[in-house]
C-alpha positions in Angstrom: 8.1 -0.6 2.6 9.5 0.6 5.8 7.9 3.5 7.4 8.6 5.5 10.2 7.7 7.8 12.8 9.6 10.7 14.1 8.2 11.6 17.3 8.6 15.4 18.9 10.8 15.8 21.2 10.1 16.8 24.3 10.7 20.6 25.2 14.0 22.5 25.3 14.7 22.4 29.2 16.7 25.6 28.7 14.2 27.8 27.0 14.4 31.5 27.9 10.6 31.5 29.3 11.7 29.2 32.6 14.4 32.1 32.9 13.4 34.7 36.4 12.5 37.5 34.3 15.3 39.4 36.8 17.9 37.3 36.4 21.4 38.1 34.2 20.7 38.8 30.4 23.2 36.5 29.8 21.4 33.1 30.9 18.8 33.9 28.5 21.5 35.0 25.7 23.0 31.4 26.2 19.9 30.1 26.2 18.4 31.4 22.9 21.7 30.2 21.0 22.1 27.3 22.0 22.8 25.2 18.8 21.2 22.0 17.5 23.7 19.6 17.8 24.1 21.2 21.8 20.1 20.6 22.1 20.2 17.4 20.8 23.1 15.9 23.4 20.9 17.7 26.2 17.8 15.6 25.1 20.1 12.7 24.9 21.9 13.1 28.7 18.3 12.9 30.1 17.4 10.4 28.2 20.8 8.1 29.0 19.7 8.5 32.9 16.6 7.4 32.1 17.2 4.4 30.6 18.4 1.6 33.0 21.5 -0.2 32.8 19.9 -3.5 34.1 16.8 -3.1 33.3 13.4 -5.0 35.2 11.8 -6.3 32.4 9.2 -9.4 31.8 9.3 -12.7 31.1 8.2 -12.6 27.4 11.4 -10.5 26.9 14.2 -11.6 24.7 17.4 -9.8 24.5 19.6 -9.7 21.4 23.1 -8.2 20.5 24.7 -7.3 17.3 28.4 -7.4 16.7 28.9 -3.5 16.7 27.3 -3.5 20.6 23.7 -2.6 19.7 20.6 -4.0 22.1 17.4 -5.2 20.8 14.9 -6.5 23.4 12.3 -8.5 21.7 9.1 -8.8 23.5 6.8 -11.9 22.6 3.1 -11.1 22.7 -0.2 -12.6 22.4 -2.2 -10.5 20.2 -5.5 -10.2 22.1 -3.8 -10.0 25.6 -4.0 -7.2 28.3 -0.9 -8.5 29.9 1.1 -8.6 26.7 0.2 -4.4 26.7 1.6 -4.0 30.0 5.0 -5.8 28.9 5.0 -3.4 25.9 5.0 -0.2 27.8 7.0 -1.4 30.6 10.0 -2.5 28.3 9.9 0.8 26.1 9.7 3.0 29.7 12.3 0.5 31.0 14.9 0.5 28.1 14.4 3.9 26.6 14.6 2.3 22.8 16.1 4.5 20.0 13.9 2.2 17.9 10.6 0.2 18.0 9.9 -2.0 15.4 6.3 -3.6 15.1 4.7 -6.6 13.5 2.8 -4.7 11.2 3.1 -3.6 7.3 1.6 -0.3 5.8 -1.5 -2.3 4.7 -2.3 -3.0 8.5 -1.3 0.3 9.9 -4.4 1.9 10.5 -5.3 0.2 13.4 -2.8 2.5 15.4 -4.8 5.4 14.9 -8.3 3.8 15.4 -9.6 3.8 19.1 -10.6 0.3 20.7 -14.6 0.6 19.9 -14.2 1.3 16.6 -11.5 -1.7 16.0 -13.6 -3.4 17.9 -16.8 -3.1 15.6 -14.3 -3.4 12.2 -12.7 -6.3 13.4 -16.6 -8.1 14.4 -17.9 -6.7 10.9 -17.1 -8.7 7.7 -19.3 -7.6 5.0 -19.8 -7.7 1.5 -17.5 -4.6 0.8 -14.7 -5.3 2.5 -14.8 -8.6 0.7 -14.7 -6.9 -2.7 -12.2 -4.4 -1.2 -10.0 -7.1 -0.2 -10.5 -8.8 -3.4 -9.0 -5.8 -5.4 -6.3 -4.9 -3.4 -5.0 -8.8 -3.1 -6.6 -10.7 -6.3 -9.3 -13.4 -6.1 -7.6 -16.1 -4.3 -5.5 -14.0 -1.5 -8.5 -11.8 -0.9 -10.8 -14.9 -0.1 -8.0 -16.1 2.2 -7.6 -12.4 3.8 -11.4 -12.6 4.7 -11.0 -16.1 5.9 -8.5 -15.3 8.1 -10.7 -11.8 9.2 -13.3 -14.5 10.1 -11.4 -16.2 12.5 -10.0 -12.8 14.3 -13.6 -11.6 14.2 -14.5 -14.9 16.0 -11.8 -14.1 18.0 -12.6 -10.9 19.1 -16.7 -11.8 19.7 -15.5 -14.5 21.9 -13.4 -12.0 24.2 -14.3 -8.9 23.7 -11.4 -7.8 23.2 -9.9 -5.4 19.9 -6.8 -7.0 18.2 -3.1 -5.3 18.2 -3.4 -3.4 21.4 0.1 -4.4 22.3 1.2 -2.1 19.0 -0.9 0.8 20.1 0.4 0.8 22.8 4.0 0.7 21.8 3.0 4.1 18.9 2.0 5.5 22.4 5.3 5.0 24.6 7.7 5.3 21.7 6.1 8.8 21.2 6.8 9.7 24.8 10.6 9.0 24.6 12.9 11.3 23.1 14.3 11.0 19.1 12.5 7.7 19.4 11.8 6.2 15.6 8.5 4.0 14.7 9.4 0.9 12.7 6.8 -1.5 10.5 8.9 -4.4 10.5 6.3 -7.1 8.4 6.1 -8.4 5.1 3.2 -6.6 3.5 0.5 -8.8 4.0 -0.3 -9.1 0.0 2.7 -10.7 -0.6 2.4 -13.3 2.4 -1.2 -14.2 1.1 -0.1 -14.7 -2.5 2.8 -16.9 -1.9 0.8 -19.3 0.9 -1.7 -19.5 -1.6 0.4 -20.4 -4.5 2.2 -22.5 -1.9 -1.1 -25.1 -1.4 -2.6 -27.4 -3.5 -5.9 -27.2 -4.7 -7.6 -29.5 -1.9 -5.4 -28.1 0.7 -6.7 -24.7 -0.2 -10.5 -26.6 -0.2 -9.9 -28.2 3.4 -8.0 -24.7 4.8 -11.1 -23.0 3.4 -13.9 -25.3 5.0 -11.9 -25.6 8.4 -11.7 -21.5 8.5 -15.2 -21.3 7.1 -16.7 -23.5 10.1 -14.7 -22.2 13.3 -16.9 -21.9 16.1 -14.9 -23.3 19.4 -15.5 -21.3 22.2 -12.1 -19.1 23.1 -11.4 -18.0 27.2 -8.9 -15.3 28.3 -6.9 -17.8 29.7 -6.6 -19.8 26.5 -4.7 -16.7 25.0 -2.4 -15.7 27.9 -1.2 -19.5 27.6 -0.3 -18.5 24.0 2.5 -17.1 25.9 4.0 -20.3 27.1 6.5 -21.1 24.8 5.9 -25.1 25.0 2.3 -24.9 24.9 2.9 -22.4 21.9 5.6 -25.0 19.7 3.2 -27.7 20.8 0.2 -25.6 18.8 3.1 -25.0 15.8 3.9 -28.8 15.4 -0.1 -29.4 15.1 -0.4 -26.7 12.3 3.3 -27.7 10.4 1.8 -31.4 10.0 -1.4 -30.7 8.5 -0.2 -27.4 6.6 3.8 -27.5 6.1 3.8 -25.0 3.1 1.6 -22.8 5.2 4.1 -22.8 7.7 6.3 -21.5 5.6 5.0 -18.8 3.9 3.2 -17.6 6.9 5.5 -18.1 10.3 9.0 -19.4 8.8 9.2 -16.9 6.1 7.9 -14.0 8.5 10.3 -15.1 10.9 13.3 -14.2 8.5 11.7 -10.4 7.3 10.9 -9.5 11.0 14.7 -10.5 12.1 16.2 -8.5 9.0 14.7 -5.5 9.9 15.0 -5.6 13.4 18.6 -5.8 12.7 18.2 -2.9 9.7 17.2 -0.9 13.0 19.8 -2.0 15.2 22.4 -0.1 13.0 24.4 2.5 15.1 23.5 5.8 15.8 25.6 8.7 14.1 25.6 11.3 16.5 25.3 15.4 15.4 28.1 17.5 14.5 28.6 21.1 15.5 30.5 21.4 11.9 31.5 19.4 8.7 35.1 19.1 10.4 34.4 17.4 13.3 35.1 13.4 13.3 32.0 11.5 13.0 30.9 9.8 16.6 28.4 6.8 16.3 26.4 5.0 19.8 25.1 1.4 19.8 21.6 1.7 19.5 19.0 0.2 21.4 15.7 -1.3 19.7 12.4 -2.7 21.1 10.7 -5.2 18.4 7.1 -6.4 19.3 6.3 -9.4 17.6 3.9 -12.3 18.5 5.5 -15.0 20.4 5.5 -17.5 17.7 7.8 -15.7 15.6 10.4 -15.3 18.8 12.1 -18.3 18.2 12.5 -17.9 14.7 14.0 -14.6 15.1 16.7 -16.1 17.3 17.4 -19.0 15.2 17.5 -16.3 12.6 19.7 -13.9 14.5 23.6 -14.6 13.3 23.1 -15.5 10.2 23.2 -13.3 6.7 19.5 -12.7 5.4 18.4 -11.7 2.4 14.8 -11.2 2.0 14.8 -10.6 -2.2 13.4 -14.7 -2.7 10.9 -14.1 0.3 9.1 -10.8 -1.4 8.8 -12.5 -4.8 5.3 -13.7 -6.0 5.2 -16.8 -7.9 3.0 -17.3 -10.6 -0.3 -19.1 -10.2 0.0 -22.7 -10.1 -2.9 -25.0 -13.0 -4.9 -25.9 -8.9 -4.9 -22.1 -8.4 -6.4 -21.2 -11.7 -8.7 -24.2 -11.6 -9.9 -22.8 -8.1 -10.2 -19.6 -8.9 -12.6 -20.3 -11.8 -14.5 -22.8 -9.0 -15.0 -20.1 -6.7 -15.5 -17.7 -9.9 -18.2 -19.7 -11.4 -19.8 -20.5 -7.7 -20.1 -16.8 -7.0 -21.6 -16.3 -10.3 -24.0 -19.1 -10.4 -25.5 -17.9 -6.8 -26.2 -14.3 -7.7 -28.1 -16.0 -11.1 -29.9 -17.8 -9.0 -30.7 -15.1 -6.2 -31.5 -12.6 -9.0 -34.1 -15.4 -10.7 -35.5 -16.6 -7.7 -35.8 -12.4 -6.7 -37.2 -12.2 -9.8 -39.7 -15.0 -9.8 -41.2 -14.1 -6.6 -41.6 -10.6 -7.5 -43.8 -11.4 -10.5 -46.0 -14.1 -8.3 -46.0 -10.8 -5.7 -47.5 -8.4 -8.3 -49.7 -10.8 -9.9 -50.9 -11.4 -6.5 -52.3 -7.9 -5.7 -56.0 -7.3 -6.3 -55.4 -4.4 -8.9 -53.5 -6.8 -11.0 -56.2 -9.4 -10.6 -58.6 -6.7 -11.7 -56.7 -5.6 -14.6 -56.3 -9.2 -16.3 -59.6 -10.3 -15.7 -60.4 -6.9 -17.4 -58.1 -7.7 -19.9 -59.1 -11.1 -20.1 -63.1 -10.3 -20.6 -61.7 -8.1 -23.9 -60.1 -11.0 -25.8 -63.0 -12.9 -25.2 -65.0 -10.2 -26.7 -63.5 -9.8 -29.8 
């Protein structure tokens, strides 16, 4: 589930080809053999210098330590926020991560390689194939709540302008400007949050979640989302939700909360160092890890912090519930019962639209004067 990406580093600063051509055969000698392990603490020296010691960083920035000295700076975004993209690249430029872990799972990780005019269409276009793509990747119930959900960051993104997740393209940018620099997806796969907030509600929790989503139409500003970055005004919005939704909460935030801190501190592991041979002792560096997460789950993550997780109970599925198998046959029967209708109401005007044209007038009063004939 974790994936990860290795980015190149940056060129040998001792290749032979920045050698004078007349200068000693033995620079470029040195140069030419110089071993991996050599290479790799060269890379790592320039890298150590640029990193800051005390670094400048912004105010959505939370730092975190382990018990074996590792650094994980989490930075708290809002998802459709220009501002939260510039704390992104300033923190990875600032901190020079070994690490960056993102809120996203493989099932949401195309949207780093898609440019902002085409998320931006996707994300306003909701259409009767992605519904039934959604539907058989996820099941019935999650993939209705999936599109739901779409709904609401398409109304989001119509209202602004404005593509979703550019605060974790823009960290798969910077982390692939700094050296040995690993690419994290540190969420739950989104299947298994869906199924277990579904199988978490009741069947008229799932009706009045449904409607509410269905019927969203408030008018959004740019300054309502960069006040998603106060953290009062943001626990304020939380309380709302946890009242009217508790089990929601839960599957959704809570239990995201305790996956995103496991595996920011899966990444935080120290660094093992390369050896020039098998005899050499083994040398192992704190690491340093940048996690971009939306600010609601920061507070979770610290509550979460010093405490021993295990994330086996979170990634089970339950089975469905008697209200989930009563709504899926609802919904079932619903869907069916409006395509019979379309089809006979297609149908009915069709035939009234044939009979209607002057040929097929001709051809039953034709028809018509024959019978009478006979």
């Amino acid at each position: 589930m974790q994936e990860e990406q290795q980015p190149e580093a940056a060129a040998d600063p001792m290749s032979s080809s920045d050698a004078p051509e007349d200068g000693p055969k033995e620079t470029s000698s040195v140069s030419q053999n110089i071993s991996d392990a050599d290479a790799f603490k060269i890379l790592l020296e320039m890298k150590m210098k640029k990193r800051q010691k005390k670094p400048n960083l912004p105010s959505t920035v939370t730092e975190l330590d382990t018990e074996d000295g590792s650094k994980v700076y989490v930075v708290g975004t809002a998802h459709f926020s220009d501002s939260s993209k510039k704390d992104v690249v300033k923190t990875i430029q600032e901190v020079q991560p070994d690490v960056v872990v993102v809120e996203l799972c493989q099932y949401r990780v195309s949207m780093l390689k898609m440019d902002e005019k085409t998320l931006l269409k996707e994300a306003k276009e909701i259409n009767l194939e992605k519904l039934q793509q959604a539907i058989k990747q996820n099941g019935v119930m999650s993939g209705l709540m999936q599109m739901l959900l779409l709904k609401v960051s398409a109304h989001i993104t119509e209202q602004l302008g404005m593509a979703p997740g550019g605060e974790f393209r823009e960290a798969f940018k910077e982390a692939s400007k700094v050296p040995f620099c690993k690419f994290h997806l540190g969420d739950r796969p989104i299947p298994v949050t869906f199924k277990r907030a579904i199988a978490a509600l009741s069947f008229w929790q799932k009706v009045k979640l449904a409607w509410g989503l269905c019927f969203l139409s408030d008018p959004i500003s740019k300054d309502d989302v960069e006040k998603c970055k106060q953290k009062d005004l943001l626990e304020q919005m939380m309380a709302e939700m946890i009242g009217e939704f508790p089990d929601l909460h839960r599957t959704i935030v809570s239990e995201r909360d305790v996956y995103l801190t496991y595996m920011l501190k899966q990444a935080a592991k120290q660094i093992e160092l390369p050896r020039a041979s098998e005899t050499e002792p083994r040398t192992y560096i704190p690491a340093v890890v940048v996690g971009v997460v939306g600010m609601g789950h920061v507070p979770g993550i610290e509550k979460n912090w010093n405490s021993d997780l295990n994330i086996q109970e979170i990634m089970s599925v339950p089975p469905p519930s008697a209200s989930s198998k009563i709504f899926k046959f609802v919904i079932k029967a619903t869907v069916f019962g409006l395509m019979g209708y379309g089809c006979y109401r297609i149908g009915q005007r069709t035939v009234q639209f044939i009979l209607s044209m002057p040929a097929a007038q001709s051809y039953l009063q034709k028809l018509t004067e024959i019978r009478s004939q006979h």
